[in-house]
N, C-alpha and C positions, 0 to 999 in steps of 0.2 A: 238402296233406299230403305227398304225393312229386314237389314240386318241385325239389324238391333231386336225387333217384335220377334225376329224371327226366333232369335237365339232365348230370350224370355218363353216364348210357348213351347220349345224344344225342351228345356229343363224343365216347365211343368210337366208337363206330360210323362217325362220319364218317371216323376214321380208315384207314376198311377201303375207301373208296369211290375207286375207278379200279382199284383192282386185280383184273387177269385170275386170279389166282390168290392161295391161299392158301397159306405156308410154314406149318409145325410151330410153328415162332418166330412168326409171327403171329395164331396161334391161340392160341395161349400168352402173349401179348400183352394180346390180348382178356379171355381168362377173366380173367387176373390184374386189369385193371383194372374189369371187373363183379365181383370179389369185394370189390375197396377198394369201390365203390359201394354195395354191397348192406352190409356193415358198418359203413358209415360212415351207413346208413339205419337202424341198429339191430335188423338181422335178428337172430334167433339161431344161431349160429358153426355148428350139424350143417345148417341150414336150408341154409344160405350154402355149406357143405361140397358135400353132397347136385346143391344146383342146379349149382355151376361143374362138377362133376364129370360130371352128363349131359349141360354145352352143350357141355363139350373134345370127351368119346365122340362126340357127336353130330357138331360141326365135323367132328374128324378123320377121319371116317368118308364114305361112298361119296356120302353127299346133298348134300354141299357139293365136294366134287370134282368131281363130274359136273354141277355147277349151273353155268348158262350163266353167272350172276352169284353169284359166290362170296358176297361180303360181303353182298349182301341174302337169300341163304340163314341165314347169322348171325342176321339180325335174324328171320326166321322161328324159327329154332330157338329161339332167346331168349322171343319171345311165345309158343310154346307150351308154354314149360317153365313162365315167369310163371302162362301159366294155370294148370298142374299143381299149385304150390305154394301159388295160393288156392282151389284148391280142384277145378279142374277145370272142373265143369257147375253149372248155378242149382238150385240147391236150394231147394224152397217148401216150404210149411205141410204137413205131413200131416192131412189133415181125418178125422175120427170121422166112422164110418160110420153110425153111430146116437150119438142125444144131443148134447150141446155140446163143443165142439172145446176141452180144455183146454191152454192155455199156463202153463206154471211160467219166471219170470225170479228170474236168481239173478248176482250177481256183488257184489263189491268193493264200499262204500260209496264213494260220490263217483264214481264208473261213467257213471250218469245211469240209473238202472232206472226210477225211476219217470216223467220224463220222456219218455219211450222208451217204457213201458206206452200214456201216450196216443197218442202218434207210431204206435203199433203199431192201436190201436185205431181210432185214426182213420179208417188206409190199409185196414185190413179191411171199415169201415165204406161205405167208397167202393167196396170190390169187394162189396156187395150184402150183409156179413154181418150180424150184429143182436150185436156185441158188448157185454161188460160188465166193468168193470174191480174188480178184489177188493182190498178192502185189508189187506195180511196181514203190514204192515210195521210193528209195535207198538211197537217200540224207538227207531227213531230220529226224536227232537222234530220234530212238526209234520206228519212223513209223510205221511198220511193227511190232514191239510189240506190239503197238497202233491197229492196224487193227488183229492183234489176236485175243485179248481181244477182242475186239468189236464184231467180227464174231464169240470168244464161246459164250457174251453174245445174239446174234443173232438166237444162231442155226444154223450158216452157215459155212461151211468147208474154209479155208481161204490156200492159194494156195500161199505160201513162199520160195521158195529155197537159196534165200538168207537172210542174217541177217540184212543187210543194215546196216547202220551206225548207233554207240549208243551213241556218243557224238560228240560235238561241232567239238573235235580235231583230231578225225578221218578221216582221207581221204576218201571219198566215194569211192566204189567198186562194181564191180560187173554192168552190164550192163541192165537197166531196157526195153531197148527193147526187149534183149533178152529174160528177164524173162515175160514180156506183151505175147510174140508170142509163151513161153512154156506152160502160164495157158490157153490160148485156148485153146492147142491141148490135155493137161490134163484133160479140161472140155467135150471135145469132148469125150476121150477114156471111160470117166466115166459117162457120160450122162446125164453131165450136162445142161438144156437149156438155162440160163442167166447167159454169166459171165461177172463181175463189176470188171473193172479194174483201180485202184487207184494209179494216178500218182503222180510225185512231184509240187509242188507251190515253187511258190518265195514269198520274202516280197514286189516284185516289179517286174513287167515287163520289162523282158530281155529277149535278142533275145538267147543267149543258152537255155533259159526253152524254147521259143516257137521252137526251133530247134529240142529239147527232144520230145516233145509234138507233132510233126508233126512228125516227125518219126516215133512213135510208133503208129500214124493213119494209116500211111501208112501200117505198119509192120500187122496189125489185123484188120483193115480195119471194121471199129466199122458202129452198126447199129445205135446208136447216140451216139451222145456226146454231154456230160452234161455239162453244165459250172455253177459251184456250186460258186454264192455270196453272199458275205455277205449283207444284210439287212441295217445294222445300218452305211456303209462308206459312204453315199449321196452323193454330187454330183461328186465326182470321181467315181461312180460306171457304169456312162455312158462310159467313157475314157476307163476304164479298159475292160469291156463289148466288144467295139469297136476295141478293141487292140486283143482280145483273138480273135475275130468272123475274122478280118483279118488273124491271126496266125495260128489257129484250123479249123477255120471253124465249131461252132459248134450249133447245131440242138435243143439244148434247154436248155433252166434256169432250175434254181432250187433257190431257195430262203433261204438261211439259217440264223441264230436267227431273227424270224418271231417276236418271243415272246420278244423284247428286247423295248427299250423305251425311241428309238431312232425315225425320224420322219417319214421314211419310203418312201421316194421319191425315192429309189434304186427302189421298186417293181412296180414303176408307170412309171417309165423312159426308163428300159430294156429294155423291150419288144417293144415299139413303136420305141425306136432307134435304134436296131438291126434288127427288121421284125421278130426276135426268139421268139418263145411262152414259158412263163412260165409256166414248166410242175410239179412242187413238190413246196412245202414249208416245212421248220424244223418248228415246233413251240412251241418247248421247247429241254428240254438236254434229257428226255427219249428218248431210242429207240424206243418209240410207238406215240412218238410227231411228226409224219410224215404223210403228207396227200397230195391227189393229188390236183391242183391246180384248181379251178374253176374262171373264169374273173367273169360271174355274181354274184356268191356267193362273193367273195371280197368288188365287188362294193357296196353288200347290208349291208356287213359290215360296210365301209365306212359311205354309209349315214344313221348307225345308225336302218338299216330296216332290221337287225337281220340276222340270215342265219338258219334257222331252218331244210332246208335239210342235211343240215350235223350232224344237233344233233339227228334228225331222223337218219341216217346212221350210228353215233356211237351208240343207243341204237339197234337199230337193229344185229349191232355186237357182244355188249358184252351181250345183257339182254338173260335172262335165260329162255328159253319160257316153259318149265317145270313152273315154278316157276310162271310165268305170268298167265301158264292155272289153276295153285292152287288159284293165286289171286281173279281171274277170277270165280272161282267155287265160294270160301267164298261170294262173292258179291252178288254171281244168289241166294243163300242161306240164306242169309242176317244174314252172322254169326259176330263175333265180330271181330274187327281187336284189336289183341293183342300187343302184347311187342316183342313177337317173327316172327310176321309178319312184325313189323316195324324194326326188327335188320337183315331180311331178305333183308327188302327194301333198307335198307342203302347199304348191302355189294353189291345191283345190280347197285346203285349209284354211287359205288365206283370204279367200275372195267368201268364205262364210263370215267373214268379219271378226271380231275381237277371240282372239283364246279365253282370254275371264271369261267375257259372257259366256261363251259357248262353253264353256266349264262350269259352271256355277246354275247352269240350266239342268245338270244333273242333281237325279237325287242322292242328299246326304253332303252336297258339295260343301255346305256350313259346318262338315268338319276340318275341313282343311282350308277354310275362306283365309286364313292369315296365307299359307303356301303360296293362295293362288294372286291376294292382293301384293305381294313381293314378286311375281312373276315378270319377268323385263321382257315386254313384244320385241323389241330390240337384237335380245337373243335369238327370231326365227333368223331375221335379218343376219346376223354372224354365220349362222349354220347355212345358208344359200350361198353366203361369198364363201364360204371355204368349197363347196362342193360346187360350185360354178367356175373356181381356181384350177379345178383338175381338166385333165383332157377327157375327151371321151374315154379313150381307152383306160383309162385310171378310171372311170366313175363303175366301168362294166365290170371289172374286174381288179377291185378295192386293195386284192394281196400280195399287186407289183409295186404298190407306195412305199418305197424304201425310205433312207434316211434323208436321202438329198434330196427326194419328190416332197417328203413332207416340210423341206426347209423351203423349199420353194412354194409351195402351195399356204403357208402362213404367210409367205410375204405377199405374197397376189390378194390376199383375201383381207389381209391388216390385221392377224391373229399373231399368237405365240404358237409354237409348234405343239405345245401341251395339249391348248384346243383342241389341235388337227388330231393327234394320237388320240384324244378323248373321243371325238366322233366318229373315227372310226373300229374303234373300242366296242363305242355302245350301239352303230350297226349291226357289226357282226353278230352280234348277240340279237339284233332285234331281224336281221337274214337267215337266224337259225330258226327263231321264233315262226318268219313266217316259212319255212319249208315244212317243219308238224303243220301249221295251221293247212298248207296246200295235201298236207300228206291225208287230212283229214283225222289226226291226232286231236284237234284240239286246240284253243289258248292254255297253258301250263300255266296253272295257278290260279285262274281266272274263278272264282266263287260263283255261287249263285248271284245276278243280279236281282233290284226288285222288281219283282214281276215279269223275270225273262229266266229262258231256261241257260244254263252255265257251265264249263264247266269245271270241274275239281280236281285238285291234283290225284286224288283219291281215285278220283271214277276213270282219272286215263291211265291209272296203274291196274285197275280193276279190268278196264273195258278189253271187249276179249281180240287178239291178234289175229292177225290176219293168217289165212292156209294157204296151201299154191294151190290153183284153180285147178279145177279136174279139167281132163280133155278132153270131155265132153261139153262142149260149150252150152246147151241145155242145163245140165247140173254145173256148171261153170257158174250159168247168170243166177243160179239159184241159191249154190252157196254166197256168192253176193250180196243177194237180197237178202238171204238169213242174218248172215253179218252184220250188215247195217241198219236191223230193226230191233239187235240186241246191245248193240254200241245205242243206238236211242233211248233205249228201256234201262241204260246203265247210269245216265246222265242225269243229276236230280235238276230237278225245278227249283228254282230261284224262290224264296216269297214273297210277297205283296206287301205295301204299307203296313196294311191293315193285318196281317198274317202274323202267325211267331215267328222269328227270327227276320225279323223286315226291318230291321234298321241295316245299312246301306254304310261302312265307313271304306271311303277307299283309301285312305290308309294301310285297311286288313288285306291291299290285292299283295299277293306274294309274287310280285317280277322279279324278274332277275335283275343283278345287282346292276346298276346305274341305269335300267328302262327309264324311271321315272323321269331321269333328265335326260332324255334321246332328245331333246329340242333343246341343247344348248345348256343346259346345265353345270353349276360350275365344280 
């Protein structure tokens, strides 16, 4: 969504970089080319006004004159102004202190509301709630088949009493206030504590939809209300925003096709022009493409300086800590990583959801965003059926695949045998890898990362070898300890964004030859 802004403020800023100081005129430089950015991302004009206005004050002012490094001062002032105009802080659910926590969603037809009801329901569902989805969208054909579907594929009980309309030429029926104020007290008799109530949209704002829509506030008197928009309509999404929050009155965004490739100025304009905080984003068509919205995280997306607490968050949710504490053991043991430890690793890879994403959440990943948007998911898929083609005993021990196993194991799996000799090519190489890594060597070639310590090809030719342990087990554990607080002291630190030498290309990681495509690579 803001690859485009992103790629715009990455080339300004480089331009700031060697310089001990900053002129008037170069600061003036800057803003001017973050304002063509920001409007060419389809911010709205007072939005855009507003922010260049407090990064110049800011620039010109005593924080970046007296900064040892003027231009990555810049880029500080800039991330925290980003944050300011999504919003600032995370804003979550206010829960009802007694009874069921009511949600009202309201926006635009073609939005995604009711998709996004279950995307919502789901996510509450996972943080321990007993949700129930209403269906109070009477008007437009099919709705209410639509939010069935959604909440069986949800896991969520969906609360219908009427059919609502199933085509164009239907006359709508049935009263959705009434139906909004029965799945409350439905959800109440059955103990429910969140119920998502999903109203209708227009193609367009009109005063009978906001006439519906405040009715039914009134009627259920909602602990928020969501105003679910679209993402990719730019700068009519302030208008619309504006018209709803006079109509509704309503307590927070949502962000829907997050994942679209569109320029994304809807997500940078809302919030600063309504005072409402964006509280979700969709970012993709699964139900599990739903996350809660963070301003700093966004912002570091933006400028390219990765978001890695959320990819911590997702492996933390999906990864198999069973499975981690098996990895874990093999390493303390210094045993072999085989074929079936790496089809173990894949399936843990896969349940964190997309490889883009989950690449592209690093920082610096916008140098190589062309690499990773040609990247075929399709290929894990090849590399599971060839190594699910072998027997066990071929997976343990990779170096009995002769010629006629690999002729066999391409046709099991629906490959050419080239494949098969390529992956297991770039195993070996990545089995070598991890026995330094168990041996406590190191990643070979691995740079500093930003802001994490790393290491170098340098530092593990430097870093000092191992002695044979004296027989004194005493002076044993202590040449030990010596060892490995000088192999520490040997390892440089990584730098930070903000740091010299903090740009981040992986590109520059030096693996060995064909690592980079150990996932199928052609």
């Amino acid at each position: 969504m803001f690859n485009s802004l992103s790629d715009r403020l990455t080339a300004t800023f480089k331009n700031l970089r060697g310089k001990g100081r900053l002129t008037e005129a170069d600061v003036d430089a800057t803003v001017r080319e973050i304002r063509r950015a920001l409007l060419d991302a389809d911010v709205a004009v007072p939005v855009v006004r507003e922010f260049t206005g407090r990064v110049r004050e800011r620039a010109l002012g005593a924080e970046v004159s007296a900064a040892l490094n003027p231009s990555q001062q810049i880029v500080k002032i800039v991330n925290e102004e980003l944050q300011e105009i999504l919003g600032g802080e995370t804003r979550r659910i206010r829960l009802a202190k007694t009874g069921p926590t009511i949600i009202m969603l309201a926006g635009l037809q073609g939005a995604g509301k009711t998709t996004l009801a279950g995307k919502l329901a789901k996510w509450l569902k996972a943080q321990g709630h007993s949700p129930v989805l209403v269906a109070a969208d009477l008007q437009r054909p099919n709705a209410v088949t639509q939010l069935q579907i959604v909440g069986e594929r949800a896991g969520v009980p969906v609360f219908a009493p009427h059919p609502g309309t199933t085509s164009d030429l239907d006359v709508p029926t049935g009263d959705p206030v009434a139906v909004a104020r029965s799945g409350v007290d439905e959800a109440r008799q059955k103990l429910h504590d969140v119920v998502i109530v999903d109203t209708a949209g227009r193609l367009g704002v009109d005063a009978e939809m906001m006439d519906q829509a405040r009715r039914i506030r009134q009627a259920i008197i909602p602990n928020e209300v969501l105003f679910v928009i679209d993402s990719m309509i730019g700068q009519d999404a302030v208008n619309t925003a504006v018209a709803f929050d006079e109509g509704v009155n309503f307590t927070g965004v949502v962000l829907s096709k997050l994942d679209g490739d569109a320029r994304g100025g809807a997500a940078l304009s809302v919030a600063s022009v309504t005072g409402k905080p964006v509280m979700f984003a969709s970012t993709g068509e699964g139900l599990d493409d739903f996350e809660l919205f963070h301003p700093d995280r966004m912002a570091s997306r933006i400028l390219d300086m990765g978001d890695v607490l959320t990819l911590i968050e997702q492996a933390e949710k999906n990864w198999d800590k069973d499975e981690a504490a098996r990895m874990a053991k093999k390493f303390a043991d210094q045993e072999d990583f085989t074929l079936d430890d790496f089809l173990a690793q894949m399936q843990q890879i896969r349940n964190m959801g997309s490889m883009k994403k989950m690449l592209m959440m690093m920082p610096g990943a916008q140098n190589i965003r062309q690499q990773l948007e040609q990247f075929d998911e399709r290929e894990i898929d090849r590399v599971e059926a060839i190594v699910r083609s072998m027997t066990p005993h071929e997976r343990l021990a990779p170096k009995i695949i002769n010629g006629s196993r690999r002729a066999r194991i391409a046709r099991g799996s629906g490959v050419h045998v080239s494949e098969v000799n390529g992956l297991l090519e770039r195993f070996a190489q990545a089995q070598k890898m991890m026995k330094k890594l168990a041996q406590g060597g190191g990643m070979p070639g691995m740079p500093g990362m930003p802001g994490l310590g790393g290491g170098s090809r340098k530092a593990g030719k430097n870093a000092p070898k191992k002695k044979p342990r004296s027989g004194n087990p005493a002076k044993a554990a202590q040449e030990l300890r010596d060892a490995e607080n000088k192999r520490a002291k040997a390892v440089p630190t990584g730098a930070a964004f903000g740091q010299a030498g903090g740009d981040f290309d992986p590109s520059q990681l030096n693996l060995p030859k064909g690592f980079d495509k150990f996932l199928g690579g052609k």
